[in-house]
N, C-alpha and C positions, 0 to 999 in steps of 0.2 A: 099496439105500439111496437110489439114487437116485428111485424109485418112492414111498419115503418122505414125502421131502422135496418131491415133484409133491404126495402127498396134503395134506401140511400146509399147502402153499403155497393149494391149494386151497382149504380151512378158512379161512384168513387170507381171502382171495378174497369166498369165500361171506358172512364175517361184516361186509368191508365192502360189499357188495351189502346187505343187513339193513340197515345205517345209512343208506342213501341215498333218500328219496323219491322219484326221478322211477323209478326202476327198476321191473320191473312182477311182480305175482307168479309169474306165469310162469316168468321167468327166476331167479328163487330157487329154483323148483323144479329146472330144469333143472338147477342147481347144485347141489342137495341129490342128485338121480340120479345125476350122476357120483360125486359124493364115494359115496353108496352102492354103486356100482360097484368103484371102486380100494380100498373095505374090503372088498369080499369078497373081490379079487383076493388085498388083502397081509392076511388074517386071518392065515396060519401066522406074519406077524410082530409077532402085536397087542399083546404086552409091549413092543417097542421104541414102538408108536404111543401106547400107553396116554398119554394127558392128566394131569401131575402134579396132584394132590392139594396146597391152601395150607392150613395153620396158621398165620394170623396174631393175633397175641398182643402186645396193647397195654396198658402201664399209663398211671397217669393222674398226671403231675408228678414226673417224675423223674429226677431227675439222672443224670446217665451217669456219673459219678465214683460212685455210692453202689457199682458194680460191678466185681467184682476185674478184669475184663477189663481196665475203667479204671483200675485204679489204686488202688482201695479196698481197704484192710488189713482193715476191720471188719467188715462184712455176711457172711452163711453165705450162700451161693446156689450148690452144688453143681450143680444142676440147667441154671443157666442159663451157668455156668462151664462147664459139659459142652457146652453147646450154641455156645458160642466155640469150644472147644477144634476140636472136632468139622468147624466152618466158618469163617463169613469176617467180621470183625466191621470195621464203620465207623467209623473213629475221628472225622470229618467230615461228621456225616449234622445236617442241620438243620429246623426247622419253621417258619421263615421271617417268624414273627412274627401280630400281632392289629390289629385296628383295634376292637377292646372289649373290658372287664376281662374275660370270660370268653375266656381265651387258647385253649381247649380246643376251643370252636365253631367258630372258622373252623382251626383244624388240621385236625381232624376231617372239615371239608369238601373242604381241599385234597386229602388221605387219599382221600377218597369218588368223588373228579371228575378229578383230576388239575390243579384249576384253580392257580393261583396266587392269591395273599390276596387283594388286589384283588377278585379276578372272582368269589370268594364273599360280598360286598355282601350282594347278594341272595337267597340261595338260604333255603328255606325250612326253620329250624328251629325250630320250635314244639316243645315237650314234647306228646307225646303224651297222649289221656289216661289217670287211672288205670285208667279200667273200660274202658281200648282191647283190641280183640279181631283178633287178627292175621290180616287175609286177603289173602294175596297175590297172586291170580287178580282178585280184583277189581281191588285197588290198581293193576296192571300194566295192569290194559286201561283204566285211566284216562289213562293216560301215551301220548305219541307224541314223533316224535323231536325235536318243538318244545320238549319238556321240560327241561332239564337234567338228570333224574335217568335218564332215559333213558338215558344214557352213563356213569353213576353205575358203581362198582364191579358192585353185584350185580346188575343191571341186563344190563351187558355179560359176566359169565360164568351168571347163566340162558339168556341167548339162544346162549352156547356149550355148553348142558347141562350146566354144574353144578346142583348142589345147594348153595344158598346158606346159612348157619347165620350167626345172630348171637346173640351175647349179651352183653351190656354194659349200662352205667350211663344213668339215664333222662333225657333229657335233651342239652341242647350237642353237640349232631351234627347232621347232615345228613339231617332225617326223611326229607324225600324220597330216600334212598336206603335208609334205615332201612325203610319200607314195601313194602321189593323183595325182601328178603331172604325166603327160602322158608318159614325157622324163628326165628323172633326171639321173645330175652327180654331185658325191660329191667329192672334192679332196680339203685340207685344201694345198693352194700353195703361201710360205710367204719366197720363197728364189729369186734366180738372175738371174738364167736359166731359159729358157723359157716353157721346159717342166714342171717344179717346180714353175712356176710363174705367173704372171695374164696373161699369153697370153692362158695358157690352159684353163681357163673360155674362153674369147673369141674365142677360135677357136671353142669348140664345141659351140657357139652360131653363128659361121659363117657357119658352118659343115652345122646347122640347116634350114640358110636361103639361103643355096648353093640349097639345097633338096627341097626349095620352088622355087626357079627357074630353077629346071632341071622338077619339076611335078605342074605346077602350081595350086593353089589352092583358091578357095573362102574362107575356115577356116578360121576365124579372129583367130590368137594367143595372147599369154599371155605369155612372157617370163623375169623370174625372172633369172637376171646377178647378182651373188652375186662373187666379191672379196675379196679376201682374207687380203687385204691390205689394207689399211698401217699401221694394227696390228702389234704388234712385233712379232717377229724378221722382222726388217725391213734390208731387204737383198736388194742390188741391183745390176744393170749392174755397172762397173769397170767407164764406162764416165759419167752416170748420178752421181755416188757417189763423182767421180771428179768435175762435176758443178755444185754440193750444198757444195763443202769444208767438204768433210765427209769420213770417214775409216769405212770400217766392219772389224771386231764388234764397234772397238773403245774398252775406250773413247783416245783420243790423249793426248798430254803431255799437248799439248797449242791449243788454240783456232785458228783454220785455218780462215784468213780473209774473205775468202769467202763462209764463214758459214751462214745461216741464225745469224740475230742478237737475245737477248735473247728476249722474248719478255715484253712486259711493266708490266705482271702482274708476272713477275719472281720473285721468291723466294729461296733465298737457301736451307730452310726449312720450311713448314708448322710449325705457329705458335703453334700447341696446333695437339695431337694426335687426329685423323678422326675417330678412331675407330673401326679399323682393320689392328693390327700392324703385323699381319705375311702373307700381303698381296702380291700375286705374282706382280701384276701388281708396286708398291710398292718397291721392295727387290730385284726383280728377272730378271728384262728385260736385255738380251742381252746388252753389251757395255756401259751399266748404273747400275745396280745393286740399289747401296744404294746412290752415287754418287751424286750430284745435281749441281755440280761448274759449270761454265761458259763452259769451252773446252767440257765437258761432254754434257752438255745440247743439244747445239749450236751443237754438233756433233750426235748427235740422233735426233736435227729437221734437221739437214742436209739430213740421212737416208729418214727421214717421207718423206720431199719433192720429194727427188728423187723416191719413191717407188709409190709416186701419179703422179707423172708426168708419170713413168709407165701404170698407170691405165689411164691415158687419148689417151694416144698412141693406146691403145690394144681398150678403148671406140671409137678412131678415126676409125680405122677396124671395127668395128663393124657399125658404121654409114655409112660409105661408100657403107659396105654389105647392107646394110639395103635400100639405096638409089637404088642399081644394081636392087632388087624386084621390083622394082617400087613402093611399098606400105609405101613408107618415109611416102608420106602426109596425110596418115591415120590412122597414128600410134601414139597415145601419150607416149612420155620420158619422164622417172623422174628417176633425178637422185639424189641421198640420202646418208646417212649414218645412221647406227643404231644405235648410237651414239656418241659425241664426247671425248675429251681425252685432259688431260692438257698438257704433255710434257712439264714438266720447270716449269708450270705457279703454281701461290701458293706454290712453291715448293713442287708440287707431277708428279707423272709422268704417274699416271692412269687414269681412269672415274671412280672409285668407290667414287665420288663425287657428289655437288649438284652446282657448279660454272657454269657458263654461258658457258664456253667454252666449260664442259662435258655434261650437260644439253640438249645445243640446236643442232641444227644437219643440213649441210647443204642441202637444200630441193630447186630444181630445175626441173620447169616443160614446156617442150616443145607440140606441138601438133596441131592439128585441130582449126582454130579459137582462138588461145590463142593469144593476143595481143603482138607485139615484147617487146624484153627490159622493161617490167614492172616490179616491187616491189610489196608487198602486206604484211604485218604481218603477217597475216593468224592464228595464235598464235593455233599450231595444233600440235597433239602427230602423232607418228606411230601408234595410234589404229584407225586416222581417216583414212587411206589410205585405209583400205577396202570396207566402205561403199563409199567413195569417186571413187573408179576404179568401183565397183556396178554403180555409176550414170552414171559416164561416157560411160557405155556399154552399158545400160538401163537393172539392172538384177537387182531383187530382193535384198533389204537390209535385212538381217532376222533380228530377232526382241532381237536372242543376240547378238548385237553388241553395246557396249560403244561408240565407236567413231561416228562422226561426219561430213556426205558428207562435204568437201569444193568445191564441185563444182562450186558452187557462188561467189567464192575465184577465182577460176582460172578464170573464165567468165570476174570477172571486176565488179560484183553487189552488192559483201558486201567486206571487208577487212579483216574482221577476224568472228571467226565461236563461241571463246567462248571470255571471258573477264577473266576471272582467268585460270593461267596454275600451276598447282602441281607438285610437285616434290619428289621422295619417293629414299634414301638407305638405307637398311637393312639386306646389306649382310655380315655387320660386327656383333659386337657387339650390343644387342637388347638395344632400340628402334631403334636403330639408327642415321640418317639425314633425315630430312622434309624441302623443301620449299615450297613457295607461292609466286606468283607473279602479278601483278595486275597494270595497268597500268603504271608508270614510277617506280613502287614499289616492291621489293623484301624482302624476310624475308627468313632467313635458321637458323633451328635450330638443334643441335646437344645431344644426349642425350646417352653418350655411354661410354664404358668401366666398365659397371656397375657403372654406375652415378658418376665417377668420372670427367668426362669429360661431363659439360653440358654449354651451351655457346649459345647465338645468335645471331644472323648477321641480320642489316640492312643496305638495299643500295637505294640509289637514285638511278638507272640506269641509266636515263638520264644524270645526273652530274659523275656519274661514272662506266661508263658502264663496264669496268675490274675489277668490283668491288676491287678494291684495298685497301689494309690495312693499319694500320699506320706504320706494317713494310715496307711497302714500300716506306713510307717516310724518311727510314735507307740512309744516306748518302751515305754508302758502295755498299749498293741496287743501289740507284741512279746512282754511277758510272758507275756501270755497266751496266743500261738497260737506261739509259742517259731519260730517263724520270724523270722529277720532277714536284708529284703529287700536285694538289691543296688541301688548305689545307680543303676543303669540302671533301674531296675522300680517306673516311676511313668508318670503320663501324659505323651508327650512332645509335646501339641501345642502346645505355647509354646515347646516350646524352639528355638532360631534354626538350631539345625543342621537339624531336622528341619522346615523350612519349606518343602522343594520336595517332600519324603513329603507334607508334609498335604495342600498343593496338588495334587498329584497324587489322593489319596484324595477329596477335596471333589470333583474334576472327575469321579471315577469313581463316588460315589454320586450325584452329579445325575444320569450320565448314567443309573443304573442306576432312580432314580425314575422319570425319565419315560418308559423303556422298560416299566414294570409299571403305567404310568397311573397314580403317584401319585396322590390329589387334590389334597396338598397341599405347598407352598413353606414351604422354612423362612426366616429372618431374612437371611440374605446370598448366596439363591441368585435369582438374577435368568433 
């Protein structure tokens, strides 16, 4: 074992030697001949050395509550309910926010780099084009380590020998990491057909693992499953729309009984303008528009469900494939969202918000040694997944990365990796939305419309985890989502008792701005 653990240290070693210019090629060789050395020495123990195998599996705008893990009575999702059961699920995994309406872009980058919001500003995502032809030998010798993409996910496990695989929606990513991947398909597929639909991500990730058992191979891979769904347009099969009580497009006249119900933190309308009133997600979704009544609502999370139970069917084929390899039990899954989405809830129907339900992201991890059916806080953004799949392979962390291994998370040895989670929109009206959050403690503040609209929010989480308002203490509200709130479970940052909580939370998001290089100051932070 102990020979082992020399070899991996090694690898780690070698790969950061690879990240460093002044070093010379020589001496990477040298480094390559030992480690070629201590694998032939420990070949009779190359199943212990074998490099795990990643399935990572991303949808696009979804709420972690739509999943029984979390909490959800309606949704069928067998498949990914097994995949809880099985491992260790985040109840505290977050995406940390956008500085433009497309919240999915800079997620996606943090996902890609390990950066933090901030520090993907700049990074290069152009949509590809449609008649682009994937060549990844070229792409790669375009790059050096002056790049950012260099450091990029696939970037940094090509250069530990994997075999990189993507396949996802076209568009709002990180193309420079996009162009590294070994096997890439883009097709943005948010309709009811199958060719138009999540089964075309999975089949070319079946295509992929057919070709791993027609030519068998030692390459450990890396492959990123992004769907498309259950973004809007939320299109589905004719019986799944049938068994959530839902019509395409919508909305119906009257609320179908076997709707989802609305949920507890519904609103007909946001009290006070967010910030961004010509927002698509806002204005413009399919069978909802501006709409927000009950039939309407209730019939667009009808769609949402049905379109995720899609995605669990198409994730069931793909597990099965995955088992037929024989390499299931070497491969860690995680399955994710890049962020989540209200539908209904606050009366908005987007994520260009800082609420809990658009905020946190369902975050589910299966694998190697990971304990069955455990919980964990973990209290982690999408920047920490890269240096975290780094530890889990044993590859180099490079030194720009913001996030944060939770390896120690998964193992069982710590519970969570920070103690404050931040919260950034800015893709309205400047400053913006900021949260903070901090043990049973949140703070959201608002500073937007050109200082017309400046307001801030505190909650008890604990006591009221849907952060609920006092308009939801509205009788008419009440009817209708048959929840009546306590009278603690509204915002308490006016109230006099809690004037040293909010002061305290004010001095902990400032300081937490200017540690991420904000750009921007809101109305009363000096």
């Amino acid at each position: 074992m102990k020979a082992i653990k020399l070899l991996n240290q090694m690898k780690k070693i070698r790969n950061s030697v690879q990240c460093t210019k002044e070093i010379t090629p020589t001496i990477v060789s040298l480094f390559s001949i030992v480690l070629m050395f201590l694998g032939v020495l420990l070949s009779c123990q190359s199943t212990e050395l074998k490099q795990p195998n990643i399935l990572f599996i991303i949808t696009d705008d979804q709420d972690a509550q739509t999943l029984g893990v979390y909490g959800d009575t309606y949704c069928d999702t067998p498949n990914i309910d097994k995949l809880a059961w099985e491992g260790l699920t985040l109840t505290s995994a977050h995406h940390m926010g956008a500085f433009r309406a497309a919240v999915c872009t800079p997620s996606r980058c943090m996902l890609m780099t390990g950066r933090n919001v901030w520090e993907t500003q700049n990074l290069n995502v152009k949509w590809p084009p449609l008649d682009y032809t994937h060549k990844v030998e070229e792409n790669y010798a375009k790059i050096s380590p002056d790049d950012p993409s260099y450091y990029s996910l696939p970037a940094l496990f090509k250069r530990a020998g994997y075999y990189t695989f993507r396949t996802c929606k076209r568009g709002n990513s990180y193309e420079g990491a996009n162009l590294l991947f070994d096997e890439r398909y883009d097709k943005t597929n948010r309709d009811a057909e199958d060719e138009n639909g999540s089964q075309w991500h999975a089949d070319k990730v079946i295509d992929y693992l057919n070709r791993r058992i027609d030519q068998p191979t030692d390459q450990p891979f890396l492959i990123y499953l992004g769907f498309s769904h259950p973004h809007d347009p939320r299109r589905a099969k004719p019986a799944l729309l049938e068994k959530y009580g839902a019509i395409n497009p919508g909305p119906p006249m009257r609320p179908n009984p076997k709707a989802p119900k609305l949920p507890i933190n519904y609103l007909p309308a946001h009290p006070f303008e967010e910030g961004h009133p010509d927002l698509r997600d806002e204005n413009s979704v399919e069978g909802v528009m501006t709409k927000r009544d009950e039939a309407t609502v209730r019939n667009e999370r009808g769609k949402e469900l049905a379109a995720i139970e899609a995605i669990d069917t198409e994730i069931g084929r793909v597990l099965e494939k995955l088992e037929a390899t024989g390499e299931l039990d070497n491969t860690y899954i995680f399955f994710v969202s890049d962020h989540g989405i209200a539908v209904g809830k606050h009366g908005l129907m987007g994520k260009q918000n800082l609420y809990e339900h658009s905020l946190k992201i369902p975050f589910i991890v299966k694998g190697p040694n990971i304990e069955r059916n455990r919980k964990a806080k973990g209290n982690i953004y999408l920047s920490d997944v890269l240096p975290t799949l780094c530890d889990l392979a044993g590859i180099y962390i490079p030194e720009t990365v913001y996030g944060k291994s939770f390896k120690s998370v998964i193992s069982g040895e710590i519970e969570t990796v920070r103690d404050v989670i931040n919260g950034v929109y800015s893709g309205g009206t400047k400053p913006g939305i900021r949260s903070v959050k901090k043990g049973d403690w949140k703070l959201i503040k608002y500073d937007v419309m050109d200082g017309e609209i400046q307001k801030t929010q505190l909650f008890n989480l604990k006591d009221n985890p849907n952060e609920l308002l006092i308009e939801h203490h509205d009788p008419k509200v009440i009817a209708l989502t048959g929840n009546t709130p306590k009278p603690n479970q509204v915002n308490l940052a006016d109230h006099p008792e809690y004037t040293v909580k909010r002061k305290e939370m004010e001095a902990l998001l400032f300081a937490e701005m200017k540690a991420l290089n904000d750009p921007y100051r809101f109305w009363d932070q000096k």
